[in-house]
matplotlib code that plots the C-alpha trace (Angstrom):
import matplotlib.pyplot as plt

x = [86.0, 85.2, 88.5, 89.0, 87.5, 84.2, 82.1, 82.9, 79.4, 78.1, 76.1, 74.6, 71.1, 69.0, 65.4, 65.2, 67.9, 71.3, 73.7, 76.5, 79.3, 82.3, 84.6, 88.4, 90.0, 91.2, 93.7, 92.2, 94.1, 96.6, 95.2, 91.5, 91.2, 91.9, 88.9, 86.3, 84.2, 80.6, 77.3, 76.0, 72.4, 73.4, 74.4, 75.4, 77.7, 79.0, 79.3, 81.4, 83.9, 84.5, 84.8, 88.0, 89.3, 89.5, 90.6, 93.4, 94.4, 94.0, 96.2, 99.0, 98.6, 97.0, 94.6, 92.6, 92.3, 90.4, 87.8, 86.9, 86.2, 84.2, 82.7, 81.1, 80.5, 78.4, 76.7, 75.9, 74.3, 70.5, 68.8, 66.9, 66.4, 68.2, 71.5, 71.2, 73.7, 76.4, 76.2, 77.2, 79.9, 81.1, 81.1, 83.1, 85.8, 85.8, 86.3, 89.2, 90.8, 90.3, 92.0, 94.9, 95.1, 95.5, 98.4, 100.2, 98.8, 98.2, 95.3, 93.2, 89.7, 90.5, 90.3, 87.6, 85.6, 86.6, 84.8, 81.6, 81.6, 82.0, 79.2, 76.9, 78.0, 77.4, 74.1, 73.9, 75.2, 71.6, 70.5, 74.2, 73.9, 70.7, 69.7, 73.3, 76.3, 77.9, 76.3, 77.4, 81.0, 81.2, 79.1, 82.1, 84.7, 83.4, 83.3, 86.6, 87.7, 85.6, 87.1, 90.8, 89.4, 88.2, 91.6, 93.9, 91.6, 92.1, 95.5, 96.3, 94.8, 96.5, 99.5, 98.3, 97.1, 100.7, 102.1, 100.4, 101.7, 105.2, 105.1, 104.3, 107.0, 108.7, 107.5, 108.6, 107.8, 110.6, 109.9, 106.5, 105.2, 101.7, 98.5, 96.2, 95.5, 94.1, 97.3, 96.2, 92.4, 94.1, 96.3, 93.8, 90.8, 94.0, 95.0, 91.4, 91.0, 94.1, 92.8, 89.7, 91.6, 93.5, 91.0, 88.9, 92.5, 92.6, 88.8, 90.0, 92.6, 90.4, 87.4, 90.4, 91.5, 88.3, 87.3, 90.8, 89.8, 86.5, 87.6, 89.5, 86.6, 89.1, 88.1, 84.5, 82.8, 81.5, 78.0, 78.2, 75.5, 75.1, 78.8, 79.8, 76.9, 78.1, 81.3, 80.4, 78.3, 81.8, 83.1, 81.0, 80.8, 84.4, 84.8, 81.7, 84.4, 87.9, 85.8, 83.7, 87.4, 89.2, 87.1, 87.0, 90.0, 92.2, 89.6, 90.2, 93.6, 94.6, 92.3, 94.1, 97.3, 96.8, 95.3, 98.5, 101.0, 99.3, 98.7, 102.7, 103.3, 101.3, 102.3, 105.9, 105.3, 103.9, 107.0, 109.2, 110.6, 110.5, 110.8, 113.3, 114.5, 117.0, 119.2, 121.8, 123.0, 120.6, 117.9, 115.7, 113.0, 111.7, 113.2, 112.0, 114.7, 113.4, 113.0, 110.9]
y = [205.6, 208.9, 209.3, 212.9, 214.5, 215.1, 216.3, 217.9, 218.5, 220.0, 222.6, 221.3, 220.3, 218.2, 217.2, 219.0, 216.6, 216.9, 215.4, 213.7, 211.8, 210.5, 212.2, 212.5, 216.2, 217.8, 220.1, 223.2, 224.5, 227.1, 230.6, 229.2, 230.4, 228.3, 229.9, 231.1, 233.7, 231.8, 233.5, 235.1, 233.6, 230.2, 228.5, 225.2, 227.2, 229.0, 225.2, 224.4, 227.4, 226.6, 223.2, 223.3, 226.2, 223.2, 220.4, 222.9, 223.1, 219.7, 218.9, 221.3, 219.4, 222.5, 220.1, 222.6, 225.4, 222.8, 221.9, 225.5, 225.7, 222.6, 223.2, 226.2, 224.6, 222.3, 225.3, 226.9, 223.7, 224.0, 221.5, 219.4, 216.2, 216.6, 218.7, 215.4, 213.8, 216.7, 217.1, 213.5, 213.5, 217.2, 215.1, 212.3, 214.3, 216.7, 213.2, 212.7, 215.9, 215.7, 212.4, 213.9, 216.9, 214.6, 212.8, 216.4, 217.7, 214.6, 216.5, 213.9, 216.1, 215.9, 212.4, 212.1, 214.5, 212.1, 209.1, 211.4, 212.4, 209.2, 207.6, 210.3, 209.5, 205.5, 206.5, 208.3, 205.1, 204.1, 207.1, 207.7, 204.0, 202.7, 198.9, 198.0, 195.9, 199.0, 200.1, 196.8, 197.7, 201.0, 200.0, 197.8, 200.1, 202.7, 199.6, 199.0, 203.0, 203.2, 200.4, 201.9, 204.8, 203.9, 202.0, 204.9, 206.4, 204.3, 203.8, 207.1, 207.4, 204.3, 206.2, 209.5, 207.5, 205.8, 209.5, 210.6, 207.7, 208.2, 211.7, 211.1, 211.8, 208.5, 208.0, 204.8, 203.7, 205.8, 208.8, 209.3, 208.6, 207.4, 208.9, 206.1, 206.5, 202.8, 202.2, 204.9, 203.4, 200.1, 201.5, 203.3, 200.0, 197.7, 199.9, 200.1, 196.2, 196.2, 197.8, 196.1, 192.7, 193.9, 194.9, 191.6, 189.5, 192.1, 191.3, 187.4, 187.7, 189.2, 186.5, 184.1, 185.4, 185.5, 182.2, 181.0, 183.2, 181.2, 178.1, 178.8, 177.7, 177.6, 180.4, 179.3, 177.2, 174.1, 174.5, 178.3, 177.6, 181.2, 181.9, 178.7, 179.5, 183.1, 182.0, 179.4, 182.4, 184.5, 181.8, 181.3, 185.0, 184.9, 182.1, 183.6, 187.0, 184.6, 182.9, 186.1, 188.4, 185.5, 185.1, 188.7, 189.3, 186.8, 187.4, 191.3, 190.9, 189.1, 190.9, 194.3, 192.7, 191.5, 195.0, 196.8, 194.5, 195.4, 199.3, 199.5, 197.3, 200.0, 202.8, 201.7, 201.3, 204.6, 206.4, 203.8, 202.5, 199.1, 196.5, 194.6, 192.1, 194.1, 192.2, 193.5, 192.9, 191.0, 192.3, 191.4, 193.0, 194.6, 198.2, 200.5, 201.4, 204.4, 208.2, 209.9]
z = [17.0, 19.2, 20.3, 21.0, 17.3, 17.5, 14.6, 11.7, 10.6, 14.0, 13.0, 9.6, 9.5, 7.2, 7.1, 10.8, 12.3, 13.1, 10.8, 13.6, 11.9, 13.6, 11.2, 11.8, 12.4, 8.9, 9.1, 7.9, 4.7, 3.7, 4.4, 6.2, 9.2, 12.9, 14.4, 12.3, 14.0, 15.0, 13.6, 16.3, 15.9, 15.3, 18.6, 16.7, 14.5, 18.1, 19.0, 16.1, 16.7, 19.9, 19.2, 17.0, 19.1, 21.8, 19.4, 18.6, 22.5, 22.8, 20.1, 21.7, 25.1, 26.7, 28.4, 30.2, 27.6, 25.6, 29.1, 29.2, 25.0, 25.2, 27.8, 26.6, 23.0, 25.3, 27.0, 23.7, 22.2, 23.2, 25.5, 22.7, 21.4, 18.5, 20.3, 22.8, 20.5, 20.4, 24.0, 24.2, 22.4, 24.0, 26.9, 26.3, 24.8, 28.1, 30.0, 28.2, 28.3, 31.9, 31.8, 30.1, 32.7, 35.3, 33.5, 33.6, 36.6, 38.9, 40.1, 41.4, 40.8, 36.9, 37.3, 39.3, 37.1, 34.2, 35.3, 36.2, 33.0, 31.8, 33.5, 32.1, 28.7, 29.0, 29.8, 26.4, 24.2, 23.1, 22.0, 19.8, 18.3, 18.9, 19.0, 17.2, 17.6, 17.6, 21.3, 22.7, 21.8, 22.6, 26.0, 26.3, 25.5, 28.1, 31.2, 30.4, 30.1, 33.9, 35.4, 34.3, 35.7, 38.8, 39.8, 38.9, 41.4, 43.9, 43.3, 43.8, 47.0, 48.2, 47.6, 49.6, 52.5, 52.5, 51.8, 54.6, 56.9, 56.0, 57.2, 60.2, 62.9, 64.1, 67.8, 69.8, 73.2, 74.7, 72.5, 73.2, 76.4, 76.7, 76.5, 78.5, 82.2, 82.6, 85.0, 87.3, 87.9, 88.1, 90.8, 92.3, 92.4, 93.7, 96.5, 97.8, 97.3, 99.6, 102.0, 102.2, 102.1, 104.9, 107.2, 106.4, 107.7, 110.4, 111.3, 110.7, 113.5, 115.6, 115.3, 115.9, 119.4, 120.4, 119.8, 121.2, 124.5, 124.5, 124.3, 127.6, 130.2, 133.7, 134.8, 135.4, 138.0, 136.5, 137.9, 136.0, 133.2, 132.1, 132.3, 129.7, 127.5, 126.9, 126.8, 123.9, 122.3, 122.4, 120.7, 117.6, 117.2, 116.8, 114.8, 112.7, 112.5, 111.7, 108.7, 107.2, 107.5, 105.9, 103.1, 102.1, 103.4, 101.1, 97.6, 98.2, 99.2, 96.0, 93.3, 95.3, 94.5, 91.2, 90.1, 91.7, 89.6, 86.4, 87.0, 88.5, 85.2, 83.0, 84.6, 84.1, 80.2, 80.0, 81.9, 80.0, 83.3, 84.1, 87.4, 88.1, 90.8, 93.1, 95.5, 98.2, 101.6, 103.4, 101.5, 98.3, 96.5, 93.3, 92.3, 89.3, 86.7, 84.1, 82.8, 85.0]

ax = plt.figure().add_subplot(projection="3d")
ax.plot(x, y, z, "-o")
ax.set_aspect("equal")
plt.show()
């Protein structure tokens, strides 16, 4: 019922209102003018002009020559309860000449612009139709005109986000090398475990000889009370040492180990080298095979 035409009437009054029909464009006859020159003191008959400058842009798909006419038709139409009505309409047919520059364009402002535009003229259904059937359809007409809207929106920046993606430079494992430096504080925390888990064994072994040492009582006279009872005291201090150095020695010793194997593991990702079991003449190990 709008469609693109807006009023043919626009600048008519009667009885102090506005008279707003939603008549259909009529070609102007032979030898009338396209654009009849506005009165300078009459902004709805400026309004008018401009108007079916626009509808003739429109009509000859040039999209946004007829945005900037209607736009300024809906600058020159005065902020008043009666012009509230044109300026609706001006509206809704700048929505859908935006909507039609972005089927030319695929400029997605036009678009977005459109369903602004749109919104602000839903807002104006009650006061074009009143309390009517007709504002319940044309409330209708408009959600459905939004929601078609809103998913070419979206649609199209699905398509630049996957646009986007696709110009990205391939990069695989071996073409890029890695970024993260985990491997290296893995390393790093495992060799120190290491080394305290060897020093606690160390201390282990040590705690051990001295106990066996202790338990060795021949060289002592068997009425030599002060000798045997350091000698036991030697010996609990060292099994004391061979218990404390085994405990922290083996947790250390393993957690050091276990952080190693995944730092060398990460490391070797990020170099894009990898281990492997290596086996030759009385020998067998683990070697590293990569780009370095």
């Amino acid at each position: 019922m709008l469609d693109v035409m807006l009023v043919s009437a626009l600048g008519g009054l009667a009885v102090g209102a506005i008279l707003v029909g939603h008549m259909p464009y009529v070609p102007l006859a032979a030898g009338e003018v396209a654009s009849p020159q506005p009165a300078a003191d009459d902004p709805f008959e400026r309004a008018r002009g401009l108007y079916q400058q626009g509808e003739a842009r429109f009509a000859t798909a040039d999209f946004i020559g007829a945005i900037e006419l209607w736009t300024e038709a809906f600058s020159s139409v005065p902020d008043s309860t009666d012009a509230a009505r044109i300026k609706a309409l001006l509206i809704y047919n700048i929505a859908t000449a935006r909507e039609r520059a972005y089927e030319v364009t695929g400029d997605l402002t036009h678009l977005r612009q459109a369903k602004v535009l749109m919104v602000g003229y839903a807002e104006s259904i009650p006061a074009l139709f009143g309390d009517t059937p007709e504002a319940e359809v044309e409330r209708g007409k408009i959600t459905e005109r939004l929601n078609a809207i809103t998913a070419q929106i979206e649609a199209a920046d699905r398509r630049k986000a996957r646009d986007r993606r696709d110009q990205r430079p391939n990069e695989g494992p071996e073409d890029a090398p890695s970024s993260d430096r985990t491997h290296v504080v893995l390393l790093g925390t495992g060799a120190a475990a290491l080394a305290v888990g060897v020093g606690g064994l160390a201390m282990m072994g040590a705690g051990l000889a001295i106990g066996s040492k202790a338990n060795d009582l021949g060289d002592l006279a068997d009425d030599d009370i002060a000798g045997r009872r350091s000698q036991f005291d030697r010996g609990r201090t060292g099994n004391t040492l061979a218990i404390a150095g085994g405990v922290v020695g083996g947790v250390f010793a393993i957690t050091g180990a276990v952080l190693v194997g995944i730092g060398a593991k990460r490391r070797a990702s990020a170099q894009g080298s990898a281990w492997a079991p290596w086996i030759g003449p009385r020998v067998a190990g683990l070697g590293v095979r990569g780009r370095f």
